[in-house]
C-alpha positions as CSV (number, residue, x, y, z in Angstrom):
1,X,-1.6,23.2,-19.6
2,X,-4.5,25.2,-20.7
3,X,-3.5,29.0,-22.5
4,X,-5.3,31.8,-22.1
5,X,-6.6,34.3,-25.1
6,X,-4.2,36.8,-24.0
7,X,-1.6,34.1,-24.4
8,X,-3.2,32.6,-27.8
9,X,-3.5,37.0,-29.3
10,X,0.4,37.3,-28.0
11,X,2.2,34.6,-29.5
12,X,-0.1,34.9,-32.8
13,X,1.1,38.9,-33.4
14,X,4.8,38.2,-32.4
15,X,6.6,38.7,-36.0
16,X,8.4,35.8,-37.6
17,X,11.2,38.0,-38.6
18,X,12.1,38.2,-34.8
19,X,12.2,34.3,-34.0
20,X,13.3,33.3,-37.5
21,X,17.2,33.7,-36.3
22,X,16.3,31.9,-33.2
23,X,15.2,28.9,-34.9
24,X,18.7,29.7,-37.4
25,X,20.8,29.8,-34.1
26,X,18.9,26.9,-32.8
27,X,19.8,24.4,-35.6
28,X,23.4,25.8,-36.7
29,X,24.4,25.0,-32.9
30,X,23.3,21.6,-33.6
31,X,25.4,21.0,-36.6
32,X,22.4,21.1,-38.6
33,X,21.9,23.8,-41.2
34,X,20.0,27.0,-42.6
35,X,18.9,25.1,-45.8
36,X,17.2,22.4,-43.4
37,X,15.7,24.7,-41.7
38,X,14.0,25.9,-45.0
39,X,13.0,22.9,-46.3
40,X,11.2,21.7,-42.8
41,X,9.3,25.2,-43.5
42,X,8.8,24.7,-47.3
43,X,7.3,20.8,-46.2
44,X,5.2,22.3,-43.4
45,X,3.7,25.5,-45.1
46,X,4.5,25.4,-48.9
47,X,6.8,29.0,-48.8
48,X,10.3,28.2,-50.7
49,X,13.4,30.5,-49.8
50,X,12.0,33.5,-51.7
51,X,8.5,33.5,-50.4
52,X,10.4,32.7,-47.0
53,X,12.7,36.0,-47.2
54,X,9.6,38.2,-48.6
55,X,7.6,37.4,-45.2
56,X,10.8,38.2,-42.8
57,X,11.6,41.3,-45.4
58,X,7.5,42.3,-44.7
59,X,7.5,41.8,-41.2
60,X,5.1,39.5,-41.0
61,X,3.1,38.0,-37.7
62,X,2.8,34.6,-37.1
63,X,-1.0,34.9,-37.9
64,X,-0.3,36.5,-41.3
65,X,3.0,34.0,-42.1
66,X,0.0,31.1,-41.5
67,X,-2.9,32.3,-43.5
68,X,-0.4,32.8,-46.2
69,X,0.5,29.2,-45.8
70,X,-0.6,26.3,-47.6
71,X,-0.2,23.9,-45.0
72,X,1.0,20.0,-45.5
73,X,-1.9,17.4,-45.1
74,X,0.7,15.7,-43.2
75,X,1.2,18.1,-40.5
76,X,-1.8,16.7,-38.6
77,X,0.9,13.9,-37.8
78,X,3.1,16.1,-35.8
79,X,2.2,15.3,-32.2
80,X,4.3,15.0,-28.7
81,X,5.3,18.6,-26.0
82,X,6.4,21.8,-27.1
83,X,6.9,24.6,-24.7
84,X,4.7,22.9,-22.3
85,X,1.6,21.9,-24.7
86,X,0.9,18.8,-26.0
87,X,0.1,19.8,-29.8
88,X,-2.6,17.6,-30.3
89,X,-4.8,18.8,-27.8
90,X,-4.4,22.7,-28.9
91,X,-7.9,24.1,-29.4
92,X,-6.9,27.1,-31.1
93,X,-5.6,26.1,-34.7
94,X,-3.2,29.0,-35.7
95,X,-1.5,28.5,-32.4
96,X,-1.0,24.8,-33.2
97,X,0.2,25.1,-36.7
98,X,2.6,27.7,-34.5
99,X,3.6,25.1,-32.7
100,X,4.5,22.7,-35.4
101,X,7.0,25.0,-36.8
102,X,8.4,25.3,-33.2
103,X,8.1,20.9,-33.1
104,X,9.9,20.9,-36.5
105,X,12.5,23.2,-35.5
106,X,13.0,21.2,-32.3
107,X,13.3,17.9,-33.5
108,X,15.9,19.4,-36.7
109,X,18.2,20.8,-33.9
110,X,17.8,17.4,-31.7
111,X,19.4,15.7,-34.8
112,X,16.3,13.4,-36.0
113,X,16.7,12.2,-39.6
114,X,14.6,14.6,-42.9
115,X,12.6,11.9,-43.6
116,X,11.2,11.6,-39.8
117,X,10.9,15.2,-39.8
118,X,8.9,15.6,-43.0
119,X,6.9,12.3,-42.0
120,X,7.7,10.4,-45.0
């Protein structure tokens, strides 16, 4: 599936504050919970709870929660589908560090164990 730069400028301007309780929702209806949810985003981009609250707090967009990010070396190992795109093959590299959140939160709700998740 190839997106478009209208696609790529829309997801990148949608503000984290307004999918964070989706990906909340997401994992808590999978017996998982809100704290594992933080620490797959501390492991991916380096922001602990605080710094976590202060971007949803600021109303931050995707593109600004990112290049606020210090981004694990290890993400580059998060591959596979989300949403229709395999990750890998994402040109645009603020829409695939998008999609890794959106990889991590997936595989968090589908029950796979921290230490998969966080690629250790």
């Amino acid at each position: 599936m190839k997106a478009t730069s209208k696609h790529n400028e829309r997801i990148a301007k949608m503000k984290f504050f307004s999918v964070y309780p989706h990906y909340v929702t997401k994992v808590e209806k999978k017996g998982r919970t809100k704290e594992e949810l933080h620490q797959v985003i501390e492991w991916l981009t380096g922001f602990d709870e605080n710094k976590i609250q202060k971007l949803i707090d600021d109303k931050v967009t995707f593109e600004e929660f990112f290049l606020q990010a210090n981004l694990n070396p290890n993400a580059k190992l998060i591959k596979g589908v989300i949403c229709g795109y395999r990750i890998e093959e994402i040109d645009n590299s603020l829409i695939r560090q998008i999609r890794y959140l959106d990889k991590l939160v997936d595989e968090l709700a589908k029950g796979r164990k921290m230490n998969k998740i966080l690629r250790e």
